[in-house]
C-alpha positions as CSV (number, residue, x, y, z in Angstrom):
1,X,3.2,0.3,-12.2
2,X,2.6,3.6,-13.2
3,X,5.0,6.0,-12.1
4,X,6.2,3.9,-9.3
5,X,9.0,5.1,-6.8
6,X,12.1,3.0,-6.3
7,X,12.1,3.6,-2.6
8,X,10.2,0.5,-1.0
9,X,9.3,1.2,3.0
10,X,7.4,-1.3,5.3
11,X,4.2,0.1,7.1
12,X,6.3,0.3,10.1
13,X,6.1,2.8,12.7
14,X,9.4,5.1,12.6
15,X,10.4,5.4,16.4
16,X,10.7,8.8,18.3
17,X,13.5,7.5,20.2
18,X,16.9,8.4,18.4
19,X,18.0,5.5,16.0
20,X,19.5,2.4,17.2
21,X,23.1,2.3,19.1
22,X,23.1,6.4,19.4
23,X,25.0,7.3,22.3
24,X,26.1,3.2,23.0
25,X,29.7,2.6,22.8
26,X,31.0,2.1,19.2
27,X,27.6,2.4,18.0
28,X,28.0,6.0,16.7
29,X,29.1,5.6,13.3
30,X,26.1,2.9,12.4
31,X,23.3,5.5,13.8
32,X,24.8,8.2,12.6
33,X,24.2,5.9,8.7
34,X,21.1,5.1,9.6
35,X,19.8,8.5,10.2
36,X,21.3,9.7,6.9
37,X,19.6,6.6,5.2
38,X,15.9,7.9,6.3
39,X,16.6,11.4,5.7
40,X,17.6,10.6,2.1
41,X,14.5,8.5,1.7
42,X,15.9,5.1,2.1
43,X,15.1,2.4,4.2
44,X,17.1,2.0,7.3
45,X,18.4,-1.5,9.0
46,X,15.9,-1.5,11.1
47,X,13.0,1.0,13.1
48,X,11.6,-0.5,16.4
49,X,7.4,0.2,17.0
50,X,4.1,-2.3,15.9
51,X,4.7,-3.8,12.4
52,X,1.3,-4.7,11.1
53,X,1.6,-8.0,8.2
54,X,-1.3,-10.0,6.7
55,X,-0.4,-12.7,9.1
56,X,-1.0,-10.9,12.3
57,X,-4.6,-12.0,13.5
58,X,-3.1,-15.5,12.5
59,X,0.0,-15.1,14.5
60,X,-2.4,-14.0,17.3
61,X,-4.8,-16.9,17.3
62,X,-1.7,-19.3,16.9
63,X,-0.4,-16.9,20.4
64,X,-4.0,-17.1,22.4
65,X,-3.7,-21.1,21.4
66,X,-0.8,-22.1,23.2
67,X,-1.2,-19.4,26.1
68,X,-4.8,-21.7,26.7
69,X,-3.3,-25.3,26.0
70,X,-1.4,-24.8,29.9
71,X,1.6,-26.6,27.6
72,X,4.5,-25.2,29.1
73,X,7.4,-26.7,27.3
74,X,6.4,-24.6,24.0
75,X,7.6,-21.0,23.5
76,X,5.5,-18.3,22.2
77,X,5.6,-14.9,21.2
78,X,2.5,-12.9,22.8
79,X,0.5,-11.2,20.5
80,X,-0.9,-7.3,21.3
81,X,-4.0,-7.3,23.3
82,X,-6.1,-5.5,20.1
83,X,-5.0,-8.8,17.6
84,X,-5.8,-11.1,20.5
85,X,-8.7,-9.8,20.9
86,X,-9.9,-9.0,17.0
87,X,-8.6,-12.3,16.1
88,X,-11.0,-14.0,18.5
89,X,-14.3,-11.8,17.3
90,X,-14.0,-12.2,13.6
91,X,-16.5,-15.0,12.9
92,X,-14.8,-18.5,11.5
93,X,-17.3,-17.8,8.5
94,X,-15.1,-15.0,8.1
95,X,-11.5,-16.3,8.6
96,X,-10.3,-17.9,5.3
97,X,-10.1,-21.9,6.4
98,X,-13.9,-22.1,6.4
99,X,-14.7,-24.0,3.4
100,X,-16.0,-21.7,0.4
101,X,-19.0,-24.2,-0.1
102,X,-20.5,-26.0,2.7
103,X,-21.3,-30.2,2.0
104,X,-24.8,-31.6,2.7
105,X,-24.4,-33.9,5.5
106,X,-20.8,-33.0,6.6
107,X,-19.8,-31.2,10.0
108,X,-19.7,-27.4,10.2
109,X,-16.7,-26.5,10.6
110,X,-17.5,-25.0,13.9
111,X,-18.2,-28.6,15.2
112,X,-14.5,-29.8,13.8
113,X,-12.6,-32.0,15.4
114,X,-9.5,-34.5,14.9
115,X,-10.3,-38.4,14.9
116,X,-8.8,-38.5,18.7
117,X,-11.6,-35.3,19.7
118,X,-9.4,-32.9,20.1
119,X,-10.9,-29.5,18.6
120,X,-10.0,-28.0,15.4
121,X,-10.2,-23.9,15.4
122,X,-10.8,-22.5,11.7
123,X,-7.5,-21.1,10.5
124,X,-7.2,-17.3,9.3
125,X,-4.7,-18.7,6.2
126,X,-5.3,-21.0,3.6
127,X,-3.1,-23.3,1.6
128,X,-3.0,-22.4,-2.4
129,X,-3.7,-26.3,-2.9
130,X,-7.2,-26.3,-1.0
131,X,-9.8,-26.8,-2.8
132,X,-13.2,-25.2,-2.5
133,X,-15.2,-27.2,-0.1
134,X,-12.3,-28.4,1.3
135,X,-11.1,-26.3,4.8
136,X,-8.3,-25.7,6.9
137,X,-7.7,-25.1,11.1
138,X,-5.2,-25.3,13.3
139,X,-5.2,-27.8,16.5
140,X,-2.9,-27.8,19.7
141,X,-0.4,-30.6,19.7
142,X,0.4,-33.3,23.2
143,X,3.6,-32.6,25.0
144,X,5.9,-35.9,23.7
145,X,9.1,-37.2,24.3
146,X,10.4,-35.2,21.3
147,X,9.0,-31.8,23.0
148,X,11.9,-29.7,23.2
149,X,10.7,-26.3,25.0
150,X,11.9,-24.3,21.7
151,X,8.4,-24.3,20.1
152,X,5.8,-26.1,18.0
153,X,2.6,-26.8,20.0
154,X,0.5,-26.0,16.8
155,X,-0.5,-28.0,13.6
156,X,-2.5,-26.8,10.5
157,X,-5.0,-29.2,9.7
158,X,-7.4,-29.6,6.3
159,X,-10.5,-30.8,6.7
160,X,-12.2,-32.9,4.1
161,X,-15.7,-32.4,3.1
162,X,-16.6,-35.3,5.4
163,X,-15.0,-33.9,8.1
164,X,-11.8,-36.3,7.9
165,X,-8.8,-34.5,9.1
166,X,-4.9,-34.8,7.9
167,X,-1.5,-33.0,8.3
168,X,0.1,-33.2,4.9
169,X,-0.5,-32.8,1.4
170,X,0.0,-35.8,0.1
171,X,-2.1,-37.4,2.4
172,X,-5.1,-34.9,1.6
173,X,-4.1,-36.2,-2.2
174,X,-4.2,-39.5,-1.4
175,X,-7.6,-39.3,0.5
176,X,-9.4,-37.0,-2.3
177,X,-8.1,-39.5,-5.1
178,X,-6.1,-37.0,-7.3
179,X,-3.1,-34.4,-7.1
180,X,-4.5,-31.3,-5.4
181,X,-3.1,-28.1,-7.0
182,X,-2.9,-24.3,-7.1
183,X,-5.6,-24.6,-9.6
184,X,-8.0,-26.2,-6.8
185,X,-7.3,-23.9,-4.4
186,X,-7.2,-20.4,-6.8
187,X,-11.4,-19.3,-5.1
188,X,-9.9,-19.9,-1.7
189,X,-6.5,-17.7,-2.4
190,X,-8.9,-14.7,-4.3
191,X,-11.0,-14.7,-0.7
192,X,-7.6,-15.1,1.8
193,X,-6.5,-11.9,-0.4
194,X,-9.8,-9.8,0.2
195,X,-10.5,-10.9,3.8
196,X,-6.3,-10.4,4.6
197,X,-6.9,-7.2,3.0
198,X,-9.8,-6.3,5.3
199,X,-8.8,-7.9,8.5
200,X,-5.1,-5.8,8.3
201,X,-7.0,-2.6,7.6
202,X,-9.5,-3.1,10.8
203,X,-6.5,-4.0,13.2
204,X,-4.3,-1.1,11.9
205,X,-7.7,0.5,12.9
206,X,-7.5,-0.7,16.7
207,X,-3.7,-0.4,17.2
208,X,-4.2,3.2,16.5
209,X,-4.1,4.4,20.2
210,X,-1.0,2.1,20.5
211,X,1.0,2.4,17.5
212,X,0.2,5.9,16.5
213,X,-2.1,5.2,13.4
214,X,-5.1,7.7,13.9
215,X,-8.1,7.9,12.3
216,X,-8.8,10.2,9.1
217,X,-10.4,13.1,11.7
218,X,-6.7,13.5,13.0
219,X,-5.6,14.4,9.2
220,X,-8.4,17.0,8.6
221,X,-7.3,18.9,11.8
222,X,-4.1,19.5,9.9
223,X,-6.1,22.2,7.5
224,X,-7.8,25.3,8.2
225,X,-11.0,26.3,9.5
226,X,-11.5,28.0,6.0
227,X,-10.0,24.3,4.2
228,X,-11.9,22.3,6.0
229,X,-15.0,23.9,4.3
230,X,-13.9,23.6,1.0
231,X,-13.3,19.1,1.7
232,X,-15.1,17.1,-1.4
233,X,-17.3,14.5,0.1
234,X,-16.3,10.5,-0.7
235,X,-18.6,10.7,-3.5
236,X,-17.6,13.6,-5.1
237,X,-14.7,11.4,-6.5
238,X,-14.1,9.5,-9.2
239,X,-11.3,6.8,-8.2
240,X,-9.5,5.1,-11.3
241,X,-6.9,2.3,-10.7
242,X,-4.7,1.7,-13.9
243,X,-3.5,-1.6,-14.1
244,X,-3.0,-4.8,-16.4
245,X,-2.3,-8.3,-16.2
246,X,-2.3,-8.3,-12.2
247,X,-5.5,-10.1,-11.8
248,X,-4.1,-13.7,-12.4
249,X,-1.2,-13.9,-10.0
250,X,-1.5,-14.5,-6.4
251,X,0.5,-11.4,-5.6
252,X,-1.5,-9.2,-7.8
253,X,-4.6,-10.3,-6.5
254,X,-3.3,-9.1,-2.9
255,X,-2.6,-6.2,-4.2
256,X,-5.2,-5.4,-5.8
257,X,-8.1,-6.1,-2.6
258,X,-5.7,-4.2,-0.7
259,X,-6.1,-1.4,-3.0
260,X,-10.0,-2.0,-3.3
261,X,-10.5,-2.3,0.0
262,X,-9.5,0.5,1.8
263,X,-11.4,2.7,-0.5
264,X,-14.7,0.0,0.3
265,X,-14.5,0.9,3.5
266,X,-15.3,4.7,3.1
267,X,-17.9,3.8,0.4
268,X,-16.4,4.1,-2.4
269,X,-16.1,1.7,-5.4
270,X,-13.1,1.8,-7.2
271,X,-13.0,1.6,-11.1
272,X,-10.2,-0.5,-12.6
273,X,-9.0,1.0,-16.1
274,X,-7.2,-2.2,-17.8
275,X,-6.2,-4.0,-20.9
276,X,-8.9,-5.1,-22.9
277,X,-7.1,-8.7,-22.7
278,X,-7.0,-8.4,-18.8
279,X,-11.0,-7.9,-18.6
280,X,-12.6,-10.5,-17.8
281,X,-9.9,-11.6,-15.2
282,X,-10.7,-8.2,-13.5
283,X,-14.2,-8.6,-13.7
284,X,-14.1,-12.1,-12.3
285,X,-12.7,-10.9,-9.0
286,X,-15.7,-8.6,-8.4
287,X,-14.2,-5.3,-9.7
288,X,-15.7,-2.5,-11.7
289,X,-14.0,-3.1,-14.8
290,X,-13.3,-1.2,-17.9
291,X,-11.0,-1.1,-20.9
292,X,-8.7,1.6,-20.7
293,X,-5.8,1.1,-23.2
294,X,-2.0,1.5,-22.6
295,X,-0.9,3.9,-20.2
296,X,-1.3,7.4,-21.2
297,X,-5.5,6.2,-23.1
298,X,-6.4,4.9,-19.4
299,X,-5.2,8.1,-17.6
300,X,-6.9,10.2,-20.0
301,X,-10.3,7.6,-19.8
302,X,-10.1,8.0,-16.1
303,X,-10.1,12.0,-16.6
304,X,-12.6,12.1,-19.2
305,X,-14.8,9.7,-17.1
306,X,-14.6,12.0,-13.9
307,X,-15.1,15.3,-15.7
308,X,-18.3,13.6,-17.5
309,X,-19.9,13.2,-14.0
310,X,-18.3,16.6,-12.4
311,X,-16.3,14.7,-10.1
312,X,-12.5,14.9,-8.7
313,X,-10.8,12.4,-10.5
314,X,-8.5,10.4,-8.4
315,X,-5.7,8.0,-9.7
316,X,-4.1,5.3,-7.5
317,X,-1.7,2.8,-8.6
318,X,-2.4,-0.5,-7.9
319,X,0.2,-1.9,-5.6
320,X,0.0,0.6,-2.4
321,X,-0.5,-0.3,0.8
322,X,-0.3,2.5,3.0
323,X,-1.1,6.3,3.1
324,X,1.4,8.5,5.5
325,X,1.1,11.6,7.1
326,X,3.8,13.1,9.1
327,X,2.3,16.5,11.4
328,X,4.9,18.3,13.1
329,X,7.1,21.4,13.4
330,X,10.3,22.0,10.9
331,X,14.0,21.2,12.0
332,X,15.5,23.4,13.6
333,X,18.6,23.2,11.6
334,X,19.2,22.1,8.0
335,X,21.3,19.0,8.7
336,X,20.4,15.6,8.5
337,X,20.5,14.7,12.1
338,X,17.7,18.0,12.4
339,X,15.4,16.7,9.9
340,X,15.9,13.6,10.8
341,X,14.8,14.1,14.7
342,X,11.6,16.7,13.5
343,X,10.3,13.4,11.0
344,X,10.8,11.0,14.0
345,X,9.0,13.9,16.5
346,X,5.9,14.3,14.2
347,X,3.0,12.8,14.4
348,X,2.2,9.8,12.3
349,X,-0.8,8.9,10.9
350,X,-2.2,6.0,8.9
351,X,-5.3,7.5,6.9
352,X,-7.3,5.8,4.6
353,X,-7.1,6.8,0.5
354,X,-10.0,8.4,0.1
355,X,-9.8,11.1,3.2
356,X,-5.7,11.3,1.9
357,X,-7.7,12.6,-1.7
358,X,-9.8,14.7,0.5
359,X,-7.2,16.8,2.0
360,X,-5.4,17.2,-1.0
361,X,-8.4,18.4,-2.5
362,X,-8.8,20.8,0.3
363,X,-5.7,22.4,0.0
364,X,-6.1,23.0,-3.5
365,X,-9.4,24.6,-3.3
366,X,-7.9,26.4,-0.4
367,X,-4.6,27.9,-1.9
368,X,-4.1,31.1,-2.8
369,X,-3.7,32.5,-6.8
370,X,-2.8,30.9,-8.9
371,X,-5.0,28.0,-7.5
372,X,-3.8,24.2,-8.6
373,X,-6.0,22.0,-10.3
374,X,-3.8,18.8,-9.8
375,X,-2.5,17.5,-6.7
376,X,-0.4,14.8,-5.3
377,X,2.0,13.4,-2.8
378,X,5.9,13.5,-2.0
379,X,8.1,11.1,-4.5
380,X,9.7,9.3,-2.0
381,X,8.7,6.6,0.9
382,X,10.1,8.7,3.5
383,X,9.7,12.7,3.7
384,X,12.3,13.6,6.0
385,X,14.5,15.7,4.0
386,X,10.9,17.6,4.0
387,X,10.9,18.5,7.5
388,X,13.9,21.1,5.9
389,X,11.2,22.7,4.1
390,X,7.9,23.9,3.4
391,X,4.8,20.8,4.3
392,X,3.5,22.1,0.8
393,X,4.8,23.1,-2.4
394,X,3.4,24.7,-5.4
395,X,5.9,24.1,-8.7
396,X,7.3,20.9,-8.0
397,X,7.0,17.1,-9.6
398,X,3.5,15.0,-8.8
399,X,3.8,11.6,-8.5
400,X,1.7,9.4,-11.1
401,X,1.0,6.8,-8.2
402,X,-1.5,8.9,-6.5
403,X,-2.5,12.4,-7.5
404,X,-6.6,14.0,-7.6
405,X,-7.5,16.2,-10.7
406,X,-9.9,19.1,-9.9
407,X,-12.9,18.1,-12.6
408,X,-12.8,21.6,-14.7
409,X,-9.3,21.0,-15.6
410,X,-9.1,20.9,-19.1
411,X,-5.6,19.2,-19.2
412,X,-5.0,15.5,-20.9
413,X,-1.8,13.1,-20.7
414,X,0.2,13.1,-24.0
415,X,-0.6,9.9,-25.6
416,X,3.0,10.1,-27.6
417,X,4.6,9.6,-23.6
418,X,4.7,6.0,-22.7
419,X,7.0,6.6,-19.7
420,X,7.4,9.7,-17.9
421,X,3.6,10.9,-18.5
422,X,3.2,12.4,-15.2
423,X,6.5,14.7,-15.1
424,X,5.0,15.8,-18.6
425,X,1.7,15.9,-16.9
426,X,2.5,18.5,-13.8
427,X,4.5,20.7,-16.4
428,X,1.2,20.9,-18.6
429,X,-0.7,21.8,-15.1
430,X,1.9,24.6,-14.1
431,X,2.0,26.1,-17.1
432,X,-1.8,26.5,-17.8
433,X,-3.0,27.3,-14.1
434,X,0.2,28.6,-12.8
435,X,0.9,25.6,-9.7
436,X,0.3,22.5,-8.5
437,X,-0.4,21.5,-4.6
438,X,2.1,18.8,-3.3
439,X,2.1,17.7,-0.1
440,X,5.1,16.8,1.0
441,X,4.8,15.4,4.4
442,X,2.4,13.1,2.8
443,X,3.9,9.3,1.5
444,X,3.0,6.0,0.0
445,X,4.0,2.5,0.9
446,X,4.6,1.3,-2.5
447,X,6.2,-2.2,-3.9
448,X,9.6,-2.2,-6.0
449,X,8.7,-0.8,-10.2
450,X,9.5,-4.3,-11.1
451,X,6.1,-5.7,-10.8
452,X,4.4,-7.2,-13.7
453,X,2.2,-5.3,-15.5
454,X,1.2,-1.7,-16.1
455,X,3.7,0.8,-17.4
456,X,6.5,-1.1,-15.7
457,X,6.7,-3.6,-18.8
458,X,7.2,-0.4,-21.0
459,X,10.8,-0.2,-19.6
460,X,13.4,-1.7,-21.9
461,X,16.9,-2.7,-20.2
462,X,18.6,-0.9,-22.9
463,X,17.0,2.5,-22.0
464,X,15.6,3.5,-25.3
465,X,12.1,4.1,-24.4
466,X,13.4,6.2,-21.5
467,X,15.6,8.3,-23.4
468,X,12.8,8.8,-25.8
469,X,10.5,10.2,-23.2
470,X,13.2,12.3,-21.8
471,X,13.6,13.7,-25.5
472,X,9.7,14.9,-25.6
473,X,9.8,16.4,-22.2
474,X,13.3,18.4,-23.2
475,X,11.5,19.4,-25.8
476,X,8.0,20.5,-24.8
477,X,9.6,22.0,-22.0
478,X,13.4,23.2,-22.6
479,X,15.1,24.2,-19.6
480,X,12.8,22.4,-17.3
481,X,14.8,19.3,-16.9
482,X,18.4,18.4,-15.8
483,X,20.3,14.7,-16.4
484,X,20.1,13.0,-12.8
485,X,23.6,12.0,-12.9
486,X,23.3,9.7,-10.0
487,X,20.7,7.4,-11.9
488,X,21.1,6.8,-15.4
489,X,18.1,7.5,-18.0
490,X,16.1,9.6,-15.6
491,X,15.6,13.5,-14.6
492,X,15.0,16.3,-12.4
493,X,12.6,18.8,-12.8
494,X,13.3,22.5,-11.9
495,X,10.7,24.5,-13.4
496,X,11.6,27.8,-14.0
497,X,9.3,31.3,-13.1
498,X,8.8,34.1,-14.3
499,X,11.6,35.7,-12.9
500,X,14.0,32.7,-13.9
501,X,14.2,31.3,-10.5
502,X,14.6,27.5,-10.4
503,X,11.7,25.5,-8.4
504,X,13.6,22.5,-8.4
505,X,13.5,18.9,-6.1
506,X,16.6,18.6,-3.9
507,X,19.1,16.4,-6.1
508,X,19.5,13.8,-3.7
509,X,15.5,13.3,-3.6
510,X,15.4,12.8,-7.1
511,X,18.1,10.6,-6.8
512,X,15.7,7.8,-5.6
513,X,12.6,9.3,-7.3
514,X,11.6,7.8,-11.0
């Protein structure tokens, strides 16, 4: 992916509470670790509040199942009242077992049931071997002699067009006449993806009063009266995803709805920039696709196409999750522990992608001389270290994976860059206009750089096209990068004033940034 951080963190809530074994007996040393890991930006062993997965309203039907069956030798895990009760509203036309194509003559699936009677409820998940009109549910299994009181209680169950009902694949095989594979069941996987994607984003929605996830109003508070005034409106921006080969893999399909989708839900569409090989794939999962090129011709298509229209353009990578931001007061001391206790103490919320471009927007238009034009997000999954320093900074690194470009910026990525582009990028910005606008008490929930596709594949385990980008950057901009001797092949930029002051990132943030 394009520009992706190193730093991977779950969309987790970071408790207030001091970390885990502080002030226990012999617990000490490991909290005192674990505090150090978030502050540096790493993920820590563990952070207690609502973890939110794709599997959740599943998890919660499975939950509200057994809790109604009156089965008490089966163990069970009770949901949160919100998935309990969104897991119950979503209609089974809308949970990802109902059959994509209904048969003439057969049962609806609402009417399901095993040959014994007992009801089959339509199943939020989906097995890759299913094929189209082919569905899934779940049923509540008889207390038996085998019951142990450790769990069970539940089996999935795939329905046959006729309405015949078995446990195993092999048996579904054996009843369809052929081996069923991933192949059969690749329509059903593409709609688990978009309605997973969805149905996470609603109940983040309604665990906000729980789990501390607020809605985007929360965020715009943050800014000024006189900021506030100056916020684009959703369709004032042009959103451009850069991405290749993603669109045939399970995991890049996920991915990529969960990407699509949380912009959907604010109204705006998306438009994929990809390989002209990669096309049709995109296209075929309902995108707005175009062909961008490599790397540095799609960023500079997505700029072109945004200025065309007089719009802010907007780049996302393709693989985020979760938009972050932390609202609170500065440490009160520059130590770890401090910063560490102000990041836990400040609010967190959960904002969608398009009001996260808003804001940033906003406090561009907002600054004072000399006014950026580009804007962007901290490097690193955690901002802690942040809380240390100012929430916004005006000469330091913006992060390719999500950054908005005001539309009379006349500034294009160099096409010679194949890695790198966007350290290049925010040089070219701070020279013409004089800053940038990076909020950094802002972070992404991005996956590992290793994922197929995008600019990721331009990275060679020798090095070479790394130290080939560092050479152009040293030279367009001598004196504006140092080696990053904790991470071989990679920089740190300290841009350097007027007055020869150094702007630079703290070394041990760029230690994790890429």
């Amino acid at each position: 992916m394009p520009g992706v951080r190193k730093t991977v963190m779950k969309a987790k809530q970071v408790a207030a509470a001091p970390p885990r074994g502080r002030g226990r007996p012999g617990k000490a040393l490991a909290a005192s670790k674990q505090a150090k890991l978030e502050v540096q930006g790493k993920k820590p062993a563990r952070a207690s509040g609502i973890r939110l997965t794709r599997t959740s309203l599943r998890s919660a039907l499975l939950s509200t199942m057994k809790a109604e069956s009156g089965r008490k030798d089966i163990r069970f895990r009770q949901a949160s009242a919100n998935a309990s009760r969104l897991s119950g509203e979503i209609p089974i036309e809308d949970r990802a077992g109902f059959p994509l194509k209904l048969t003439p003559g057969g049962p609806h699936p609402r009417d399901w049931v095993t040959a014994k009677g007992v009801k089959i409820v339509v199943d939020y998940s989906r097995a890759p071997w299913l094929p189209d009109d082919w569905g899934q549910g779940v049923k509540v299994t008889q207390a038996n002699g085998r019951s142990t009181g450790t769990g069970g209680g539940i089996l999935t169950t795939y329905v046959a067009p006729d309405g015949k009902s078995f446990f195993h694949h092999h048996m579904s095989c054996q009843y369809a006449g052929r081996q069923l594979t991933k192949a059969d069941g690749w329509n059903g996987q593409v709609r688990l993806a978009k309605l997973q994607a969805t149905q996470s984003l609603h109940l983040a929605r309604k665990e906000g009063s729980n789990g501390g996830l607020d809605k985007d109003s929360a965020l715009f508070k943050v800014l000024t009266a006189a900021e506030r005034a100056r916020l684009p409106a959703a369709r004032d921006l042009h959103v451009g995803v850069v991405s290749a080969r993603r669109a045939t893999k399970l995991e890049g399909v996920r991915d990529i709805f969960t990407v699509e989708m949380q912009f959907r839900e604010d109204g705006v569409a998306p438009v994929w920039y990809v390989d002209q090989d990669s096309l049709d794939d995109y296209k075929a999962l309902g995108l707005t696709a175009v062909v961008g090129g490599k790397l540095t011709e799609a960023r500079n298509k997505a700029l072109h196409d945004a200025r065309s229209q007089g719009k802010v353009c907007v780049q996302v990578s393709d693989d985020i999750s979760a938009w972050e931001y932390r609202d609170g007061p500065n440490a009160t001391e520059r130590t770890d522990d401090a910063k560490n206790a102000a990041h836990n103490a400040a609010r967190r919320l959960i904002v969608t992608p398009t009001a996260a471009a808003r804001f940033i927007v906003a406090k561009m238009r907002g600054a004072k001389a000399p006014r950026p034009k580009l804007g962007g997000v901290y490097m690193l999954g955690s901002c802690s270290r942040t809380f240390g320093g100012e929430a916004f900074s005006r000469l330091n690194f913006i992060l390719g994976d999500f950054f908005c470009v005001e539309p009379d910026a006349d500034v294009d990525f160099d096409p010679a860059m194949k890695l790198k582009e966007d350290y290049d990028f925010t040089c070219s910005h701070i020279s013409k206009y004089g800053s940038v606008m990076r909020c950094n008490r802002m972070t992404l929930n991005v996956k590992h750089y290793s994922n197929g596709g995008g600019a990721v594949t331009n990275r060679d385990q020798k090095g070479a096209e790394e130290r080939r980008n560092i050479d152009i950057l040293n030279a367009k901009w001598p004196g504006c990068f140092r080696p990053n001797h904790k991470r071989k092949n990679e920089v740190i930029l300290k841009w350097r004033t007027a007055t020869g002051h150094d702007d630079a990132d703290d070394a041990d943030d760029a230690d994790d940034a890429d």
